[in-house]
C-alpha positions as CSV (number, residue, x, y, z in Angstrom):
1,X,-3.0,11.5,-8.8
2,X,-3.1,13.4,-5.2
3,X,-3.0,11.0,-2.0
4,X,-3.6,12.8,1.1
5,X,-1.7,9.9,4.0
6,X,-2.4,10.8,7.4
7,X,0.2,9.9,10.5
8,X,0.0,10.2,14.1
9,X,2.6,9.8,16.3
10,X,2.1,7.1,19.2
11,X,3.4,5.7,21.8
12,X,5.7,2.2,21.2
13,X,2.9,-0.4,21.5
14,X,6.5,-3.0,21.8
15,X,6.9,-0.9,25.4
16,X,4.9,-1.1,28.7
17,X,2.6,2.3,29.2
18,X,3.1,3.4,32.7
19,X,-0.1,5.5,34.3
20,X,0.4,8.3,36.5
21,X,-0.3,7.3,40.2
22,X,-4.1,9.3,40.3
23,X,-4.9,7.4,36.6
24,X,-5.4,11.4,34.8
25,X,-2.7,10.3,32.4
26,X,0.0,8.4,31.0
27,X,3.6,8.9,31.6
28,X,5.3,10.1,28.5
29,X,9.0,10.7,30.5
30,X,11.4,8.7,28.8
31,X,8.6,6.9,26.2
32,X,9.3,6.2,22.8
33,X,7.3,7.6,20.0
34,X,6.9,5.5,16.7
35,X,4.8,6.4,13.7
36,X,1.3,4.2,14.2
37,X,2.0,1.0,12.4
38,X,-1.8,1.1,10.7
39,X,-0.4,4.6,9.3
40,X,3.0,3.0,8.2
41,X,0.6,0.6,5.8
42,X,-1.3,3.7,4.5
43,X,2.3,5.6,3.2
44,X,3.4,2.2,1.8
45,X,0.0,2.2,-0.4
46,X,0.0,5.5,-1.5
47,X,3.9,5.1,-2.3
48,X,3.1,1.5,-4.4
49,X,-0.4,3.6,-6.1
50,X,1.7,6.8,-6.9
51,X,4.8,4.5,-8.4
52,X,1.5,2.7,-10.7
53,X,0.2,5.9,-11.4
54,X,2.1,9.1,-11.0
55,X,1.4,12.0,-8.8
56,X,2.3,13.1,-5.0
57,X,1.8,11.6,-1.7
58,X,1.1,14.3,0.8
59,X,1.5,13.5,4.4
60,X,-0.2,15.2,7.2
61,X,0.2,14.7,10.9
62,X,-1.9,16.7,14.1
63,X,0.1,17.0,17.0
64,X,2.4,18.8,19.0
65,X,5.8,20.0,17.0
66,X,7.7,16.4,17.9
67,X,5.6,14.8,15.3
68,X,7.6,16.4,12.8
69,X,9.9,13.0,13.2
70,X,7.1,10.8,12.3
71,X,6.4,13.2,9.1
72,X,10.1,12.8,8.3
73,X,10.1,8.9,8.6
74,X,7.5,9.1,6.1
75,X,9.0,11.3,3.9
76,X,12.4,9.1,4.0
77,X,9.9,6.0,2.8
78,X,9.4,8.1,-0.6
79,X,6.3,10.8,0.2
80,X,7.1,14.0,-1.3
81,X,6.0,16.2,1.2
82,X,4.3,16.9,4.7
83,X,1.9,18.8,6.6
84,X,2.4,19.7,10.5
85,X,-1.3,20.9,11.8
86,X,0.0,22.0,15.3
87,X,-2.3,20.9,18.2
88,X,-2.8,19.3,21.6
89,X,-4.2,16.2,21.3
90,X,-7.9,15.9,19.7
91,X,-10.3,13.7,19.8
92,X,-11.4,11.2,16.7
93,X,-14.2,14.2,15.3
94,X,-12.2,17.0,16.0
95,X,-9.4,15.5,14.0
96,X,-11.6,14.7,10.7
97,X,-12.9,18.7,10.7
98,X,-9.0,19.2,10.9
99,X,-8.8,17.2,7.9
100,X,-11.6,18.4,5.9
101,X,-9.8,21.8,5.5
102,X,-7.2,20.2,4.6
103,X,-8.8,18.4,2.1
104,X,-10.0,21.6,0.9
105,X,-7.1,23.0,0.3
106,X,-4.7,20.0,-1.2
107,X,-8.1,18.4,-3.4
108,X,-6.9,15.1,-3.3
109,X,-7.7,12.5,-5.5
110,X,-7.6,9.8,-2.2
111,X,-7.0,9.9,1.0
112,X,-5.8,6.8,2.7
113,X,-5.5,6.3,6.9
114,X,-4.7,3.7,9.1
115,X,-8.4,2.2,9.9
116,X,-7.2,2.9,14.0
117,X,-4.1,4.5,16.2
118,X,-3.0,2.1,18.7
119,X,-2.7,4.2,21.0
120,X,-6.8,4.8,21.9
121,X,-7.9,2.1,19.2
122,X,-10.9,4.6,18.2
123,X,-11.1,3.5,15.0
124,X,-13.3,6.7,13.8
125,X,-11.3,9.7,12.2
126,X,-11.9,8.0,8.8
127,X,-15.1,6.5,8.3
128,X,-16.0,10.6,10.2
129,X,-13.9,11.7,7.1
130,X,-15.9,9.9,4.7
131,X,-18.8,11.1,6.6
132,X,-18.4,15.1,6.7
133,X,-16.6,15.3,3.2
134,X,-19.9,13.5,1.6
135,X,-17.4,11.0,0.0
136,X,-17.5,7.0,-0.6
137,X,-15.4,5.3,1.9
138,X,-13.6,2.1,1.9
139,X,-12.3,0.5,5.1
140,X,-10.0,-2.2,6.7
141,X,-8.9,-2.6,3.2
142,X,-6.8,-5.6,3.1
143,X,-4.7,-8.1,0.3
144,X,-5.2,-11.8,1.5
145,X,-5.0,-13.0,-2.2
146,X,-4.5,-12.8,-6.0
147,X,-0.5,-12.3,-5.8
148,X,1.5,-15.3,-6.4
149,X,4.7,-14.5,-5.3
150,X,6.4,-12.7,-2.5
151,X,8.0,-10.1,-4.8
152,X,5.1,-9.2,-6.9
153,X,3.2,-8.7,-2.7
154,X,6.1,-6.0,-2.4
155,X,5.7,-4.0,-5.3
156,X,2.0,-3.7,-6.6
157,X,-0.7,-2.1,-4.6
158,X,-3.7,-3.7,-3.0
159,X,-6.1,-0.9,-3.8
160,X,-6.6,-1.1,-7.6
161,X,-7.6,2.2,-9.3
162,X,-9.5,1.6,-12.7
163,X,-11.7,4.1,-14.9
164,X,-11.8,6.9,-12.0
165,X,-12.9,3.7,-9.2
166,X,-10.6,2.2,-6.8
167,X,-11.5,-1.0,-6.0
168,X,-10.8,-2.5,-2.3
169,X,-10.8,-6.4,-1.1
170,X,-11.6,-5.8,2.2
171,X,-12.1,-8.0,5.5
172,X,-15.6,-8.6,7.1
173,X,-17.2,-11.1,9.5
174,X,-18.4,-13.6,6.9
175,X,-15.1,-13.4,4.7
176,X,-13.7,-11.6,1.9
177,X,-15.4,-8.8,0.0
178,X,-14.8,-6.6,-2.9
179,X,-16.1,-3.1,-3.4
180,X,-15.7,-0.3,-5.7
181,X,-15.8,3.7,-4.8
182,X,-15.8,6.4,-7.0
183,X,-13.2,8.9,-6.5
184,X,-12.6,10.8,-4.5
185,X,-12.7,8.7,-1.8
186,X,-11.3,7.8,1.6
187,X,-9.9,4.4,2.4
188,X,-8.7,2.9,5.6
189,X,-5.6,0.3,5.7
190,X,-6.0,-3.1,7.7
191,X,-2.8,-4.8,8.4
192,X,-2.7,-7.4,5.8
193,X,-2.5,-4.8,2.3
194,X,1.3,-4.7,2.7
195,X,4.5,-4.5,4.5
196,X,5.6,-1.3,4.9
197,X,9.4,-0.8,3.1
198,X,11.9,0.2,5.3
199,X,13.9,3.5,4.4
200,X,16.8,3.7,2.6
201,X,20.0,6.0,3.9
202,X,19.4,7.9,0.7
203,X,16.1,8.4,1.3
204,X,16.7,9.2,4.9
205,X,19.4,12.2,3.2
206,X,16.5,13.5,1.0
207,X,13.7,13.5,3.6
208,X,15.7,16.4,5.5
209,X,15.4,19.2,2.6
210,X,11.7,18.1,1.6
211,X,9.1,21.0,3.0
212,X,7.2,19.8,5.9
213,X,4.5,23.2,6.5
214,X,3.5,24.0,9.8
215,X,-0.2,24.6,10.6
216,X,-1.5,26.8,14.0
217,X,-4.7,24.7,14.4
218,X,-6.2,28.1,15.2
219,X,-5.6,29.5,11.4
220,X,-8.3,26.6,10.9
221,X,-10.7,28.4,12.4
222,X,-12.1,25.0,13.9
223,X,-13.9,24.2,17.0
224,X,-11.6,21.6,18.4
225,X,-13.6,21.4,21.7
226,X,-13.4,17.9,22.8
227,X,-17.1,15.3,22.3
228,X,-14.9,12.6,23.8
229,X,-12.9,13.5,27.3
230,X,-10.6,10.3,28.6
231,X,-12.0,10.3,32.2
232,X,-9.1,8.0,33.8
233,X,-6.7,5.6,32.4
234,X,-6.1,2.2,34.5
235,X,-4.6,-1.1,33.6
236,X,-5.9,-4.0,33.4
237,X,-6.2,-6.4,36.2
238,X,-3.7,-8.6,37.3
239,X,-4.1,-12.2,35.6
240,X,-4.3,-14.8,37.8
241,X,-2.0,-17.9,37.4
242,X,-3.5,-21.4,36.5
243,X,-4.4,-24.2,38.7
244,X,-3.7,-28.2,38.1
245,X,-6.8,-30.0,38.5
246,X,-7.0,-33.2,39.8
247,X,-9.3,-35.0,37.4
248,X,-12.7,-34.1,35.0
249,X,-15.1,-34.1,37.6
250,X,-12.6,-31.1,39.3
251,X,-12.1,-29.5,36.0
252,X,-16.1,-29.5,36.0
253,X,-17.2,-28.1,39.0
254,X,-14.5,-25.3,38.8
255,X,-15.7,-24.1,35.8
256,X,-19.4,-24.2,36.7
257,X,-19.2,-23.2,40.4
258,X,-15.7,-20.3,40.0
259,X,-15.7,-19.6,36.0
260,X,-19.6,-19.7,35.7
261,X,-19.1,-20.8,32.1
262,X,-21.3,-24.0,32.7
C-alpha cells in the first residue's frame, strides 16, 4: 500500500502572530515554523496503516524551500520519503490541482491530510482533492472508542482498511458515525485518531540520507492564480475585563440593556 501524507509548514500556533502595522501581512522575522499539528496526525496514521499493512508513506509539502525541515521531521517519524513542490504560498484550490499531479504520478492507494492548517483554518484542500480526483472522501476522521488500553491507542490505526475499503469513525454534529470508502480514497485526520510519536535520535540520523525531490511548481504546468486573495489581516479586538454586579436585578438589566442577550 501507497499513502500519499501531505505537510505544510506553519506558523507556531503556541506563539503570538504579530501583523505588520498597514495589516498586508504577518510578520515572519524571528517566527517559528512547526509542522501543522492536524498534518502530524495524518504521518502518524499512515506510519501505524503501513506498519499493519506494508508499503511506503510518501510525504509531500508546497512551500518555499524552508519546508524541507517539516518534510524531514516527518521523515525522522518513519516516512520513507518526501516531495518538495516549490511555491509561494497558494490558496486551498490551487493547492489540490498541485496535488492531483502528484497523485498522478505516485498512484497512491490513500492519501491522508490534516482536515485544516492552523494557520488560515480553510479546511478545503481535501474535501477539493476528493473533489477534482473523482474519489470517495472521508473526513475529520477520528478514534473516540473501541481500544481498551493506552498501549493498544499507540500502536494500531484508527482507519481500518478491509477487502480494498477503509473504514472511518468519524465526528459529526449528532455523534459518532462510521463509513466505508472504496479505495482509492482521500481521508482527512481530526485530532482525536492518535498522538503523533515523537522521533527517535535514530530516526532523526536516517531522515538526513532519505531523498526528499524538489518540484518547480512551474514543471506542473498549473494555473496557480489565486480564487482566494487575503485582503487584510487584523486581530481581534481587545477583551474587555468583567464587572462585579451588585445583585440579580443588576446582573439583569446589564445583560438586557449592554449584552442584548435578553
Amino acid at each position: 500500500m501507497k499513502i500519499l501524507v501531505t505537510v505544510k509548514r506553519v506558523t507556531d500556533y503556541e506563539r503570538k502572530v504579530k501583523i505588520t502595522p498597514d495589516g498586508s501581512a504577518i510578520i515572519t522575522e524571528g517566527m517559528n515554523f512547526v509542522p501543522n499539528p492536524f498534518d502530524e496526525i495524518a504521518v502518524e496514521e499512515a506510519l501505524r496503516l503501513q506498519k499493519a499493512h506494508g508499503g511506503e508513506v510518501v510525504v509531500v509539502s508546497i512551500g518555499a524551500k524552508d519546508a524541507t525541515t517539516q518534510i524531514r521531521q516527518a521523515l525522522a517519524m518513519g516516512a520513507d520519503r518526501g516531495i518538495l513542490v516549490l511555491s509561494d504560498e497558494l490558496d486551498s484550490d490551487a493547492v489540490a490541482r498541485v496535488l492531483v499531479k502528484l497523485v498522478a504520478e505516485e498512484k497512491p492507494d490513500l492519501v491522508i491530510m490534516g482536515k485544516q492548517a492552523t494557520d488560515d483554518d480553510a479546511n478545503q484542500a481535501g474535501q477539493l482533492l476528493a473533489g477534482y480526483l473523482g474519489w470517495p472522501q472521508a473526513t475529520f476522521a477520528s478514534k473516540t472508542e473501541g481500544l481498551e488500553s493506552e498501549a493498544e491507542k499507540a500502536q494500531k490505526p484508527g482507519v481500518v482498511i478491509e477487502n480494498g475499503e477503509a473504514l472511518v469513525l468519524r465526528e459529526v454534529d449528532g455523534g459518532l458515525e462510521t463509513i466505508a470508502v472504496t479505495l482509492p480514497a482521500v481521508v482527512t485526520t481530526d485530532l482525536r485518531l492518535n498522538h503523533p510519536r515523537f522521533a527517535s535520535l535514530p530516526g532523526i540520523m536516517k531522515a538526513k540520507k532519505k531523498e526528499v525531490k524538489e518540484v518547480p511548481i512551474a514543471s506542473l504546468g498549473i494555473d496557480v492564480t489565486p480564487k482566494v486573495k487575503n485582503v487584510k489581516f487584523a486581530e481581534p479586538p481587545t477583551r474587555k475585563a468583567g464587572v462585579k454586579v451588585a445583585d440579580v436585578a443588576e446582573l439583569v438589566a446589564k445583560l438586557k440593556n449592554e449584552a442584548k442577550v435578553l
